[in-house]
N, C-alpha and C positions, 0 to 999 in steps of 0.2 A: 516201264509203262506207268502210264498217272493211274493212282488209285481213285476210282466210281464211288463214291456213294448217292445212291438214291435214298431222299427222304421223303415223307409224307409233305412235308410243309418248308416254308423260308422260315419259322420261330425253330423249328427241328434244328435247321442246317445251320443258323444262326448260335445254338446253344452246343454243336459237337465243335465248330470253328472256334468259339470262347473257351471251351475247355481246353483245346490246344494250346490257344495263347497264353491261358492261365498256366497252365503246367510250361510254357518256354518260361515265362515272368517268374514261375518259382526259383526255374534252374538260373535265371539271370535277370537282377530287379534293372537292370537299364539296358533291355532288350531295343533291338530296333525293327519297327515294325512300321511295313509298308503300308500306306494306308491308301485305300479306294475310295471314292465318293459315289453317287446316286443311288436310287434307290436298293440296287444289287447288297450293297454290303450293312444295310441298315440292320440286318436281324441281328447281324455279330456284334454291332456296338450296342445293340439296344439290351441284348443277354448280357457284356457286360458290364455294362450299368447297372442289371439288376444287380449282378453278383457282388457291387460294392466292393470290389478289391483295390488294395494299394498298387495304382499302377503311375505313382506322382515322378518315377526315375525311368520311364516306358519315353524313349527316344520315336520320332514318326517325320517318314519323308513319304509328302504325298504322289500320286502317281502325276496328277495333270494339274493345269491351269492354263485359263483362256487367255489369250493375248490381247489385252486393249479395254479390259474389261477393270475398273476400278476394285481393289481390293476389298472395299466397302461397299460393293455390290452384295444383295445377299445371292447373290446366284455364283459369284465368283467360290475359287474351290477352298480359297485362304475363309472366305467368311462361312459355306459349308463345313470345312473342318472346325472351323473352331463351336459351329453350333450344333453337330452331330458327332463331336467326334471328341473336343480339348474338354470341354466341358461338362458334358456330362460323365465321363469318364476320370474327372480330374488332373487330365495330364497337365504339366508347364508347358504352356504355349511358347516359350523361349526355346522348347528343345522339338518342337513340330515344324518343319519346314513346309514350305511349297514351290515349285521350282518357279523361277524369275520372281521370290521372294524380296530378294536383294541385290541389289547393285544393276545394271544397264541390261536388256535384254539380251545386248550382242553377245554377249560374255556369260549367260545364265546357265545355258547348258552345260559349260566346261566347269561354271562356279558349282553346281549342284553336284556333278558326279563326281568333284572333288570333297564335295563335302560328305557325300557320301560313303568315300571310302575312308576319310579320316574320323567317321563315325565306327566303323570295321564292318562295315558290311552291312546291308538288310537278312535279319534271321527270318521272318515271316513275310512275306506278300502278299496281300489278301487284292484280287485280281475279281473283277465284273468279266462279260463278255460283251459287246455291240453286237447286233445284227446283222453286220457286215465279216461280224470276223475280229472285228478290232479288241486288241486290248491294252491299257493306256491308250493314249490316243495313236496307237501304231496304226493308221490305216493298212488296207490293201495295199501289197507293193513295198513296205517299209522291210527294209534290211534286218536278219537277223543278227546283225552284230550291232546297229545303230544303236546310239548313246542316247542321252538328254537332249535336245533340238526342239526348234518353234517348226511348226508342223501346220499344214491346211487341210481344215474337217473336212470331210464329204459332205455333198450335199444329204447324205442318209443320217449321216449321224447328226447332222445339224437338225436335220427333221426329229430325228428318233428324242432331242434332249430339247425342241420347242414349247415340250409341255413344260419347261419350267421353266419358262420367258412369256410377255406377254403375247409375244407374234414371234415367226421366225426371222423376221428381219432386225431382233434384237439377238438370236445367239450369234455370237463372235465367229470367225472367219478362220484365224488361227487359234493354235495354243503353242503350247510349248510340253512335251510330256516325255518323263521316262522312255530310252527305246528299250527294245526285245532286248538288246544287250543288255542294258540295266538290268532290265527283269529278271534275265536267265542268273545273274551272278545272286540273286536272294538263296538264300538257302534251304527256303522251302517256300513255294507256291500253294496256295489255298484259293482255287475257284469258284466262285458261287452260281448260278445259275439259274432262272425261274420261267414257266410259262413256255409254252408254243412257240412261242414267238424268236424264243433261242434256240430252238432245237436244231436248225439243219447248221447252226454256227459251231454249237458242243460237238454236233457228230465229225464235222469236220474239224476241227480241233484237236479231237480223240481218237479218232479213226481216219481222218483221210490223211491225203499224200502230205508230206513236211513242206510246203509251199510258200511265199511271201504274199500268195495272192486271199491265205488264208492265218493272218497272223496269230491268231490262237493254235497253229498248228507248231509254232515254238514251244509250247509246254512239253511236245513230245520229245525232246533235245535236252529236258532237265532233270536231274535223277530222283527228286523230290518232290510229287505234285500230288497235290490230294483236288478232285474235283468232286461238289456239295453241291449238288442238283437234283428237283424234283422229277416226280415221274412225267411231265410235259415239256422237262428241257429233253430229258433223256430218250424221249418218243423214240427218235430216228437213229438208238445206238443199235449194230446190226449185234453188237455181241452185250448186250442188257440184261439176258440172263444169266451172262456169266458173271457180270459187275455184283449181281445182286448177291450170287452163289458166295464169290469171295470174301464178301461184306460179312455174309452171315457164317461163314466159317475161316473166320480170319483170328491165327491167334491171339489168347489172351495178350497174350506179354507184348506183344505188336503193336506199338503208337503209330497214331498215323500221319 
């Protein structure tokens, strides 16, 4: 079972998720670490950037990018990463991937999961949720064994990410993004989660049936999941107070 934690705030959830990474990057300075884009995962890179740590041998393959959308778009995920995530953080952008980074689209999904594994694996996954359920751009319906592949948004999720295009008619169509299968092979998953607005997604995720119709319900199929959610994602867990019970008497010696 994924371990709950509820916290008071996204800077909270933000700063228990950096201490994680910190302590994986102690035990390995060229960890490889999944990385997420919008604003779900900002609190974790923004804690650490405070912390100022050496993370310049910290390897990173992102979850998604849009298909057709120029790299040098600032809303593409390759210019996102580099300006919330290589930069402020110090990493070599020579060792951050994005998938359909390189070489013809036809070919990107087999190129990246190859690169991936000649990396030796993703150790961390830091994973958002959509509204719909999605994680990477897994829509509803996406296989749990599915690889790397160019993918068509929903019309939900295309609405859900318009606030950060001028109109909806400029977010992209496709992408191309990590599947459940990518995902499930990281080593540990780390979900974030915030507001109302996720909540009947986390419960199904957390709590409902193992479904494709609900692709954050793949977490439950992975032996290492920590999920970092406030108390209005967590609204609709029916077992909430037992997440909170275990949290607060969870052994010391127990990382999570």
């Amino acid at each position: 079972m994924a371990e709950i934690v509820v916290l008071d705030s996204r800077a909270e959830a933000g700063e228990l998720a950096a201490d994680v990474i910190l302590e994986l990057v102690a035990r390995r300075r060229d960890a490889v670490l999944g990385l997420a884009t919008g604003s779900t995962p900002l609190p974790i890179y923004q804690a650490l950037a405070s912390r100022r740590a050496d993370l310049a041998a910290v390897r990173g393959f992102a979850l998604d990018e849009y298909v057709g959308l120029p790299a040098s778009h600032p809303e593409s995920y390759r210019s996102v990463i580099t300006r919330e995530v290589v930069e402020p953080l110090g990493l070599a952008p020579e060792l951050v991937r994005v998938p359909g980074d390189r070489g013809p689209i036809e070919t990107a999904g087999a190129d990246y999961e190859r690169a991936i594994v000649d990396a030796g694996g993703v150790d961390l996954q830091i994973l958002g949720i959509g509204t719909d359920g999605h994680i990477g751009f897994n829509e509803p319906g996406s296989s749990f064994e599915s690889l790397t592949r160019v993918k068509t948004l929903t019309q939900q999720t295309r609405e859900d990410n318009a606030r950060f295009f001028d109109s909806i008619d400029d977010v992209p169509v496709n992408c191309i993004t990590q599947g459940l299968g990518t995902i499930r092979r990281a080593r540990h998953l780390v979900l974030l989660a915030f507001g109302e607005a996720k909540a009947a997604a986390i419960a199904a995720a957390v709590e409902g049936p193992v479904t494709a119709s609900a692709p954050g319900s793949a977490i439950q199929l992975h032996p290492h999941v920590t999920v970092l959610v406030d108390g209005s994602a967590a609204s609709r867990l029916a077992n909430l107070e037992y997440y909170r019970y275990a949290w607060a008497n969870k052994p010391a010696w127990e990382s999570i």
